[in-house]
N, C-alpha and C positions, 0 to 999 in steps of 0.2 A: 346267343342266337346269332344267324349268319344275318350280314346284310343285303339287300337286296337292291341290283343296278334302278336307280330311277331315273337321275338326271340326263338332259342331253347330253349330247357328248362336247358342247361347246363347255356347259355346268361345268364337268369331269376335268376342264383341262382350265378354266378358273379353280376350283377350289384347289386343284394337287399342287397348282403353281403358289396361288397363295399359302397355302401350310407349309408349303416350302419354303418361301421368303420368310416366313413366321419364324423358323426356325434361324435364320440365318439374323435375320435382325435382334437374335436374343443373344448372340454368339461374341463375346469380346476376340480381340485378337489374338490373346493367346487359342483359345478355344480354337480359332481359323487353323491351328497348325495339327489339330489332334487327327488321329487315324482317322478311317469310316471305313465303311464294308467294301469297297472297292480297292482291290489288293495294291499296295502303292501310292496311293493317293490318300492326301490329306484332306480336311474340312475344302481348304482352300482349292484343292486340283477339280474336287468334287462340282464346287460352287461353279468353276469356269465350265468344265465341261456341260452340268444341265443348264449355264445361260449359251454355248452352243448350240446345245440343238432345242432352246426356243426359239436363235435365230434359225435354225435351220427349218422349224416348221413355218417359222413365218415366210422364208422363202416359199416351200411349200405350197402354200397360199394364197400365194403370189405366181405360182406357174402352172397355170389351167393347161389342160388338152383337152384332147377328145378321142384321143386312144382308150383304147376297153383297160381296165383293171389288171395287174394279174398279181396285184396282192391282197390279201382285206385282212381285217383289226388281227386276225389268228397268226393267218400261216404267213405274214409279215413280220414276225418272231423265229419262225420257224427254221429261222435262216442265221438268226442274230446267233455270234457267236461263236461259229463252227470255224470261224477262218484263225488259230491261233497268233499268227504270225501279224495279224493284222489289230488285232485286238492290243496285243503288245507296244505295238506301233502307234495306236491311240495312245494308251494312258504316258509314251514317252510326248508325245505330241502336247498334251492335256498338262504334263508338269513343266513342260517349259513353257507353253503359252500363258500361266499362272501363274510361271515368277515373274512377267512383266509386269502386273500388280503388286508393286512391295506394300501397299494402302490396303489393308482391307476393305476400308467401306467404298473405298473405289470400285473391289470387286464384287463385292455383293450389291451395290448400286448399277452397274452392271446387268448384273443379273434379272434385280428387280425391275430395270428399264427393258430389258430383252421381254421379259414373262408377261412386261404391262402390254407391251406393242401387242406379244403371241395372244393374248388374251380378248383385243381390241379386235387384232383379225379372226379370232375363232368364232366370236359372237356376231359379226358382220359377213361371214361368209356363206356363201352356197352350198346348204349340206349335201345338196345331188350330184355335186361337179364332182367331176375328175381331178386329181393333181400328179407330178411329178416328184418324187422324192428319192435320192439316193437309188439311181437308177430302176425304179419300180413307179407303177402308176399304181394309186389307189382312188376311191373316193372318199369325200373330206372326212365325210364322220368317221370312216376306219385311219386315217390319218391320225383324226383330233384323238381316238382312243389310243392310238400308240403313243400320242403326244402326255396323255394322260396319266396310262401306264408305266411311263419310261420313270415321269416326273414324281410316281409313286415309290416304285418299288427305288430309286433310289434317294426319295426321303430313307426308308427304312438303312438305306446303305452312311445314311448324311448321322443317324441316331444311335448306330450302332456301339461306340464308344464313347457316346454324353449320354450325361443323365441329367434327370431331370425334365426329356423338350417333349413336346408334343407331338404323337404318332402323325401318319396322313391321312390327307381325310378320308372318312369312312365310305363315300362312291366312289374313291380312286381304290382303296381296296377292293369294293364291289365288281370294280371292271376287270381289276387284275385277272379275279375271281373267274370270271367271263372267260375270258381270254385263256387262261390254264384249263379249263372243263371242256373248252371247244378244242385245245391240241391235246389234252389227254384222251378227249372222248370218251370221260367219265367223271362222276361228282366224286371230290373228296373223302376222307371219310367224315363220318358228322358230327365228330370231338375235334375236327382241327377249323378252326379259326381264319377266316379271311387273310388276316396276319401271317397266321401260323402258315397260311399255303403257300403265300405269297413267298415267304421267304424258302420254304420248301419247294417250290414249283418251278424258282429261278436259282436251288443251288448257293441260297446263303444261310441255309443250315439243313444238318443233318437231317437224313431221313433215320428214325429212331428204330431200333430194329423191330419191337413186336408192329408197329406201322410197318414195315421190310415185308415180315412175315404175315401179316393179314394182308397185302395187297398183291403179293406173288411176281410174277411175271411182271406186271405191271408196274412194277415198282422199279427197275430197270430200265423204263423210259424216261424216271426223274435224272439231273433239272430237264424241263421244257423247254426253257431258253434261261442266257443269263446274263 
């Protein structure tokens, strides 16, 4: 059975942070070195990158306006990714700024200090206000759901090559979910799994051909973003 978005969105971007640190605090440091779903990057390039952009939402949060919108929780994706050259440009960014931590629990301490603050300001803040983020204004809740979603769908990227750890939580799938239905502008089908979309929806697994050929045309818009 699917599950169904309940939490606020302040909820969404506690829990995804914590099942994230969950995962990280069960990780020896050999484990810090193994792949994950993000092409290049290891447990450890992974870890620094999602404690960037909790500072980054904390900045966020920190920079009110009062200009109108002109992104919300969707089409704030809609955009991730298309730049390749720059995408590249991160993850070299992301592996040198990571081997400055030669400690691991330096760097997943890190992390978990960045995710405490993002957490602290998510539940103290204004869900009505406007913020500034990486040159687009949004309002917070559609913020806090990017925040949410980011820190979801790359659990699943942190899982990908361990076994044994703990999926993310099941309202950070639920938003995902959200967020995929509203840029497809259509439900799933109804044998795939919040999981299952999630990784299908941002292009970290295959879309399986008879799914190809029951969704047609449509099926040519996969990934959504990635």
């Amino acid at each position: 059975m699917t599950s169904r978005h309940t939490s606020t969105r302040a909820d969404l971007v506690r829990d995804a942070c914590t099942a994230f640190a969950a995962v990280l605090d069960g990780l020896g440091d050999d484990d810090s070195w193994a792949p994950t779903g993000c092409r290049g990057w290891s447990v450890r390039d992974l870890a620094h990158h999602c404690a960037a952009d909790a500072v980054r939402g904390l900045v966020a949060l920190h920079t009110p306006t009062t200009a109108r919108p002109d992104r919300d929780a969707a089409t704030y994706w809609a955009y991730r990714g298309a730049d390749a050259a720059a995408a590249a440009e991160v993850r070299r960014r992301t592996r040198a700024a990571a081997s400055l931590y030669p400690d691991w629990e330096e760097l997943r301490g890190h992390y978990r200090e960045s995710a405490r603050a993002l957490v602290h300001a998510a539940e103290h803040c204004r869900p009505g206000g406007t913020v500034r983020t990486q040159g687009h204004v949004l309002r917070v809740d559609d913020l806090l759901s990017t925040l949410a979603v980011e820190a979801t769908v790359h659990h699943l990227d942190l899982i990908e090559h361990l076994e044994g750890c703990p999926g993310p939580a099941v309202d950070g799938l639920a938003e995902v979910r959200r967020v995929l239905i509203d840029l497809w502008e259509r439900e799933p089908p109804e044998h795939w799994s919040d999981e299952h979309f999630a990784r299908v929806g941002t292009g970290r697994a295959a879309l399986p051909a008879q799914d190809r050929a029951q969704l047609g045309p449509e099926a040519d818009l996969l990934p959504l973003f990635s």
